[in-house]
C-alpha positions in Angstrom: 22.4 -36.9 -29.9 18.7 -35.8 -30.8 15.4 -37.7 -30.9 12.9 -36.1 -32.2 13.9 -33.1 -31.2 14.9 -34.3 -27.3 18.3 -34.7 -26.0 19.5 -38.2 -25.7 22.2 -40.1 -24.8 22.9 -43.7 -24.7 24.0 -46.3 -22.0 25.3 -49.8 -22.5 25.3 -52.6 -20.0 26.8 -56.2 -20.0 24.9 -59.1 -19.0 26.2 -58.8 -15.3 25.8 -54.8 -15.3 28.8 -53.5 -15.7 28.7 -50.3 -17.9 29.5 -50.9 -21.9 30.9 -48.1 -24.5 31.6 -44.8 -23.1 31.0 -46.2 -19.2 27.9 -43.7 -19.1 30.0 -40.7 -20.4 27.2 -39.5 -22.6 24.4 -39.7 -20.3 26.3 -38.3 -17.0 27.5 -35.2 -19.4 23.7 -35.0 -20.0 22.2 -35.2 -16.6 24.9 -32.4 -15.5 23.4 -29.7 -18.1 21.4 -27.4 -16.5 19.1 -27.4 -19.0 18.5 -30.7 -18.2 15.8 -30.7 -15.4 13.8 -33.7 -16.4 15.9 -37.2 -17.5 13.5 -39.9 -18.7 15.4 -43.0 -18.5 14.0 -46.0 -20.7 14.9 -49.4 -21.1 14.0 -52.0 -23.6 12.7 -55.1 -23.6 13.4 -58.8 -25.2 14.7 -57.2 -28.2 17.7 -58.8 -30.0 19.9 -56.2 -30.8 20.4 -52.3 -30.1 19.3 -51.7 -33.7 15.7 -52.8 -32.5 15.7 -51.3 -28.7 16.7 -48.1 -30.7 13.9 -48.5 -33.1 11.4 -48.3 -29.8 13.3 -45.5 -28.9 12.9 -43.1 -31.8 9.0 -44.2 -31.9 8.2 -43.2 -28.5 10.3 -40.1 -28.5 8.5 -38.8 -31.7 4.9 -39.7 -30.2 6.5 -37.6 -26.7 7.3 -34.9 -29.4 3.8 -35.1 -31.0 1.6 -34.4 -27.1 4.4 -32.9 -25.4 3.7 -29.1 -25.7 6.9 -27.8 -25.4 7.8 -29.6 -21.6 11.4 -30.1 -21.8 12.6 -33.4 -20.9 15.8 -35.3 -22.1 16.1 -39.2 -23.0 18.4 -41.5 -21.6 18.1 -44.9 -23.8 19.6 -48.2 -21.9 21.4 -51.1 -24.1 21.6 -53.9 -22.4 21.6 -57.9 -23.8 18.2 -59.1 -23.9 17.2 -61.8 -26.2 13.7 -62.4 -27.8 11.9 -66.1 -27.3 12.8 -68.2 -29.7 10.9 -68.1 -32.9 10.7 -71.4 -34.1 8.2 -74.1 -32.9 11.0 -76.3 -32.7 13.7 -77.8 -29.6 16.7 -77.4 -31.6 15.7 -73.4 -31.8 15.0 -73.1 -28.3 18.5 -75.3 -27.5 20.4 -73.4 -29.4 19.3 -70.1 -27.6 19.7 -71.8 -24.3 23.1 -72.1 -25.5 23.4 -68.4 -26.4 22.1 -67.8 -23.3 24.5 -70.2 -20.9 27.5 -70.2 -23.1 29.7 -71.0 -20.2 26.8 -74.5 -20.3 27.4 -75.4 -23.4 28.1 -79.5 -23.0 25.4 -79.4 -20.8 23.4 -78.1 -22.8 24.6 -80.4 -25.7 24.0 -83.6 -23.6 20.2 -82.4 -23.1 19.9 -82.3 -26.9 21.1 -85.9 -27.4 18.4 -86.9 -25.2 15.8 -85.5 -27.5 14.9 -88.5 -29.5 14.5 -90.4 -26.2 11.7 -88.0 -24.3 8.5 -89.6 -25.9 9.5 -93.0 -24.9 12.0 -92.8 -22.2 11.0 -91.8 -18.5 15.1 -91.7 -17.8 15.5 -89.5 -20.5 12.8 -87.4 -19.9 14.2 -86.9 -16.3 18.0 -86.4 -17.5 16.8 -83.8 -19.8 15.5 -81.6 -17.8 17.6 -82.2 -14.8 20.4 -81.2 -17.1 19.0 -77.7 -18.8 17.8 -76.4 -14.9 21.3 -77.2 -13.7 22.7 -74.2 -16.4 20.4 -71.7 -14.6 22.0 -68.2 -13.2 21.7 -68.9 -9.3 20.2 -65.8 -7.2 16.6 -64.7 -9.2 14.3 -67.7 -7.8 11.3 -66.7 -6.2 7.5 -68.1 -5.6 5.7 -65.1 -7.5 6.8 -66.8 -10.7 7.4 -70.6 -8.8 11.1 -70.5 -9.8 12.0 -71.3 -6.4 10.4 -74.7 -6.7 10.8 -75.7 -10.9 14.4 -75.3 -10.0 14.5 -77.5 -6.8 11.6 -80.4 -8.0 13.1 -83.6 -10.0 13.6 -83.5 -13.4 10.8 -86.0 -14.0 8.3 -84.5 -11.7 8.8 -81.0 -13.7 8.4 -82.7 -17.3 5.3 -84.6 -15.6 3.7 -81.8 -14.5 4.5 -79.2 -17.9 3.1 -82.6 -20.2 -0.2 -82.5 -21.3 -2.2 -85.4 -23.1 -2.9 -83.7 -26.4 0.9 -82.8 -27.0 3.1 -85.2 -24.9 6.6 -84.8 -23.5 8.5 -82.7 -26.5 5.6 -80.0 -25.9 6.9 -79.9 -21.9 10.6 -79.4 -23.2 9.5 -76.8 -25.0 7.7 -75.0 -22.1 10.5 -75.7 -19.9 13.3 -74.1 -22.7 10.8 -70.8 -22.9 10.8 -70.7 -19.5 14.5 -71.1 -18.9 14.7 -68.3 -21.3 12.2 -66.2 -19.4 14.5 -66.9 -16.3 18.0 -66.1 -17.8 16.4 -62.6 -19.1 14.8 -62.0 -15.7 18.4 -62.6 -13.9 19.9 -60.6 -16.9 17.6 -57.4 -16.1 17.8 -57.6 -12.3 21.1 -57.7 -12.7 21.5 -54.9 -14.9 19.2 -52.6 -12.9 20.2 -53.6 -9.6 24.4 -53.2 -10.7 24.0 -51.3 -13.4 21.4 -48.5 -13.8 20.7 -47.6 -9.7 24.9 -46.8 -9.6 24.9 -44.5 -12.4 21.3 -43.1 -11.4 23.1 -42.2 -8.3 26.0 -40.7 -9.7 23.7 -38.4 -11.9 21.8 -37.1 -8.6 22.3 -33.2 -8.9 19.8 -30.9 -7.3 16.9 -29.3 -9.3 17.1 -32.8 -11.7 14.0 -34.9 -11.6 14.7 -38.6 -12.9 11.8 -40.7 -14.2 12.4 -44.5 -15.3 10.4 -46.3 -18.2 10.7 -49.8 -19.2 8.9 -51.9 -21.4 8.7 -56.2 -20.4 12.0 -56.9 -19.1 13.2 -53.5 -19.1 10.3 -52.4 -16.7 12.0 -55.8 -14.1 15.2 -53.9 -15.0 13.8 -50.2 -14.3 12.4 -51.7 -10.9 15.4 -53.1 -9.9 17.1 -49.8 -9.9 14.1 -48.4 -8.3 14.5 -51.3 -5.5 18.2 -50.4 -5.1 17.6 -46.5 -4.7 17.2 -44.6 -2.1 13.6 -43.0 -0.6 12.3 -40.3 -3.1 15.2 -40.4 -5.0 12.5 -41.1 -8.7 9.9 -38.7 -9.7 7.8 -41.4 -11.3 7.9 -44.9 -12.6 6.5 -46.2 -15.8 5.9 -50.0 -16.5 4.8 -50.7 -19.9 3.6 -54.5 -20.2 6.2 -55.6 -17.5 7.6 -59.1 -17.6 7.1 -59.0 -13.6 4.5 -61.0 -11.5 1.1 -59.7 -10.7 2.4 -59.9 -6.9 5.5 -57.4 -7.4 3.8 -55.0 -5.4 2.1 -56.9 -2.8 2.5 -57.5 0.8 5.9 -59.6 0.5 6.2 -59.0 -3.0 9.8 -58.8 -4.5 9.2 -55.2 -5.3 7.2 -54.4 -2.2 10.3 -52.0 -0.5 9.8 -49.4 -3.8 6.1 -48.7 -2.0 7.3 -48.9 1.6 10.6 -47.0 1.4 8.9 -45.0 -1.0 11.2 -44.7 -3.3 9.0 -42.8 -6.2 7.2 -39.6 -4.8 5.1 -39.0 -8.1 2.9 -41.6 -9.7 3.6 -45.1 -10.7 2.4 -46.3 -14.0 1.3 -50.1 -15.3 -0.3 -50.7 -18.5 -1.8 -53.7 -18.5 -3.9 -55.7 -21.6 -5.9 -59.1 -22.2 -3.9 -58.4 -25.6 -0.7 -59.6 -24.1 -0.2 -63.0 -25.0 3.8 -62.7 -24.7 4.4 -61.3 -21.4 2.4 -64.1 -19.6 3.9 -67.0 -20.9 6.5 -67.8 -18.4 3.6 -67.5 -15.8 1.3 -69.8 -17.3 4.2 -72.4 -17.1 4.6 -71.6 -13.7 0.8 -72.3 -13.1 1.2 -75.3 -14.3 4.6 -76.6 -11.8 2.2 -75.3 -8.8 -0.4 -75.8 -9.3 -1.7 -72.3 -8.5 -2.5 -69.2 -10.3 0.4 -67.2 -11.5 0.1 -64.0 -14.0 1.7 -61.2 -14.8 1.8 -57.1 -14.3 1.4 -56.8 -18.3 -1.9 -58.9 -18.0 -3.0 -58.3 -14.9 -1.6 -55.1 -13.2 -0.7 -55.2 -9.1 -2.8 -57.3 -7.3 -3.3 -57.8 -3.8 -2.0 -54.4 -3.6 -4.4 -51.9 -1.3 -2.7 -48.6 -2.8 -2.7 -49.9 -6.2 -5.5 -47.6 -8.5 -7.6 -49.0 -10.8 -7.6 -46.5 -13.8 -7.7 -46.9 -17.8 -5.1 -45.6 -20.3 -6.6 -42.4 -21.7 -6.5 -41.2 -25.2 -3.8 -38.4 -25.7 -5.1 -35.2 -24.0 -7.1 -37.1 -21.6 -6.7 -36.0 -17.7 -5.5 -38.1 -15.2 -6.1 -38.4 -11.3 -2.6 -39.4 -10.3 -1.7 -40.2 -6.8 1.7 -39.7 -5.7 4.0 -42.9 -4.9 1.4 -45.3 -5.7 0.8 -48.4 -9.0 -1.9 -47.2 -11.0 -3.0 -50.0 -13.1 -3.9 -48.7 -16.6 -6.2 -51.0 -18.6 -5.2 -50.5 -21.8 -7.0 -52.7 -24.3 -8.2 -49.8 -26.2 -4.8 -48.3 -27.4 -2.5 -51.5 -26.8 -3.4 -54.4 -28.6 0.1 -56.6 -28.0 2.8 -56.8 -25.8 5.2 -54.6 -28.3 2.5 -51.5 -28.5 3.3 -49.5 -26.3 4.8 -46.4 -28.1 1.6 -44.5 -29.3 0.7 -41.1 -28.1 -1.6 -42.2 -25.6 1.7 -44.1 -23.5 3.3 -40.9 -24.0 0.7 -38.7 -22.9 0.2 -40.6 -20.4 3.9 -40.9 -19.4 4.2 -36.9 -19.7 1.3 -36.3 -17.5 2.6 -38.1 -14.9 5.6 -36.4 -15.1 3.8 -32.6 -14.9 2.0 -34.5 -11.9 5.6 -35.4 -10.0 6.0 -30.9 -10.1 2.7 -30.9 -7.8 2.8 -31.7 -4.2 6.7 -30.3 -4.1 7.6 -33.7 -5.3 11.2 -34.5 -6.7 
C-alpha cells in the first residue's frame, strides 16, 4: 500500500483496543523493513467511518509528498470507531447516537427518551432524565480538567439546572448534556484504544535505527497521547497534536498527560496547533464550564497552559524554519492556515510535521 508515493499500512482497533483485520500484520511487516527508518503513525478523529479517516489520510500524505524533499518516511494510518456529534439540532438525533454509542444501554437509554415530553414542565422528569443517560457512561475516563469527575457524580436535577439557560430552557440542557456524553464515550473510546491498543503494537515494532513519530487529529491526538502515556522514556521521536480534543491542562502540573513531559517520553519536539477557529473541539469544555463553574477549554483552542516548558510559537507557512526544542509542547497558533477544526492537512501541518521530524535527527535524538 502507497500514499502518495509513501509506504503505508493500516491498523484497525475495536472500541476497547483490541487489534481489528490483519491484528497489525501490515504495519509490523512495515516497521521491520529496513528501509523503513522513519514510521509516522496517525490517527483520526470523530470521523464516522474508515472511508472518511482514509480521506484525511490520502490529503495529508500528498501535502507531505508536496514539502517533503525526498525525506523518507512511511505512514501507518489507525482505524479505530469514532463517531462524529450528532448533526441534527434535535434529541431524538443525539438519543439515537447515545444508543449507538451504549448499545449494551439501550432501555436505558429508551426510558430517557420517554421522558422527553415531560422536561419543560416536569422537575421529576427533568431529574430522571438525566440521572438515567449518566448512568450509561463508560466508568474509568472521569477527570476535573474537563469536570467529568463531578457531572457524573452531581444529581440529575442539579446537572440539568446548571446546563439550562433562560433563553432556551430545559430541552437545550439535554441537548448539552447528550453532546457531552458523546464527547465522553469518544474520549474513553480513544484512551482506550491508545492506551491497549496502539502503545502494545508501538512496542512490538521497537527495532533499532527506527524512529516512531505519532500524529493525531481531535480525538486521535487523546488517542496518540495515550500511547505516548503508556510508553516508555524516549521511546517517540516527536508528537504531533492537530486541534486535540484534550484539555488545555493535559500538560500541566497534575495534568492527565503530565508523565509524557516528566518521564520524557518524546525526545524531539512536541507539536499543538491551536485556533480561535475551532468551534468543535471546545464544545464539551464549554459544557463543562458551565457544571463548575470554572473556566475549562481545550488544547485545539487554547494550547498547554499552565505549562512552564510549553513554547509559544505560530504555525509557519510551508518552507518556514522552526526553533524546535526537544521533548517539549510547542503551541502553534494557527489561525492563519487553519480556519476549522477539520483543517489540518495543508502543507503548512505537513511542513511543519516534517521539520520536526529532521529536528528529532539533531541532538542524537531517537
Amino acid at each position: 500500500m502507497q500514499l502518495s508515493g509513501f509506504p503505508a499500512a493500516e491498523v484497525g482497533f475495536d472500541r476497547a483496543g483490541r487489534p481489528a483485520g490483519d491484528e497489525g500484520a501490515a504495519v509490523r511487516e512495515l516497521a521491520a523493513d529496513r528501509a523503513t527508518t522513519d514510521l509516522v503513525v496517525l490517527s483520526h478523529g470523530w470521523d464516522d467511518d474508515p472511508a472518511t479517516a482514509r480521506e484525511l489520510y490520502a490529503a495529508l500524505a500528498s501535502s507531505l509528498r508536496a514539502v517533503s524533499g525526498g525525506r523518507p518516511i512511511a505512514l501507518a494510518c489507525v482505524l479505530w470507531p469514532s463517531r462524529r456529534y450528532a448533526a441534527s439540532t434535535g434529541l431524538e438525533a443525539r438519543l439515537d447516537l447515545l444508543r449507538t454509542l451504549r448499545s449494551e444501554h439501550g432501555s436505558t437509554i429508551d426510558a430517557a427518551a420517554d421522558l422527553v415530553p415531560a422536561l419543560p414542565a416536569r422537575a421529576t422528569a427533568r431529574t430522571a432524565f438525566a440521572a438515567a443517560v449518566l448512568s450509561v457512561a463508560a466508568p474509568g475516563a472521569q477527570d476535573v480538567e474537563d469536570a467529568s469527575t463531578q457531572l457524573l457524580t452531581l444529581p440529575g436535577g442539579t446537572v440539568m439546572d446548571r446546563l439550562a439557560k433562560p433563553a432556551s430552557g430545559f430541552v437545550e440542557a439535554a441537548r448539552q448534556l447528550l453532546d457531552y456524553l458523546t464527547y465522553y464515550e469518544l474520549k474513553t473510546r480513544a484512551g482506550d484504544v491508545g492506551e491497549r491498543g496502539l502503545a502494545p503494537l508501538l512496542g512490538a515494532l521497537a527495532r533499532p535505527g527506527l524512529r516512531v513519530h505519532l500524529a493525531g487529529h481531535g480525538f486521535g491526538a487523546r488517542l496518540v497521547t495515550a500511547a505516548a502515556k503508556a510508553r516508555p522514556a524516549a521511546s517517540l521521536s516527536t508528537l504531533t497534536l492537530l486541534q486535540a480534543a484534550l484539555s488545555h491542562h493535559a500538560f500541566a502540573e497534575g495534568g492527565t498527560f503530565r508523565e509524557v513531559l516528566d518521564r520524557h517520553v518524546v525526545t524531539g519536539p512536541i507539536l499543538v496547533t491551536h485556533t480561535a477557529y475551532d468551534l468543535v473541539a471546545g464544545v464539551a469544555f464549554e459544557i463543562a464550564s458551565r457544571i463548575t463553574g470554572l473556566e475549562h477549554g481545550c488544547l485545539a483552542r487554547d494550547g498547554a497552559r499552565d505549562t512552564p516548558e510549553a513554547v509559544t510559537a505560530e504555525l509557519l507557512p510551508a518552507g518556514g524554519s522552526y526553533a524546535w526544542h526537544p521533548g517539549v509542547p510547542h503551541n502553534l497558533q494557527a489561525d492563519r492556515f487553519v480556519h476549522g477544526h477539520t483543517d489540518v492537512d495543508g502543507p503548512e501541518i505537513a511542513h511543519a510535521l516534517l521539520s520536526a521530524i529532521a529536528a528529532s535527527y539533531r541532538s542524537g535524538q531517537r
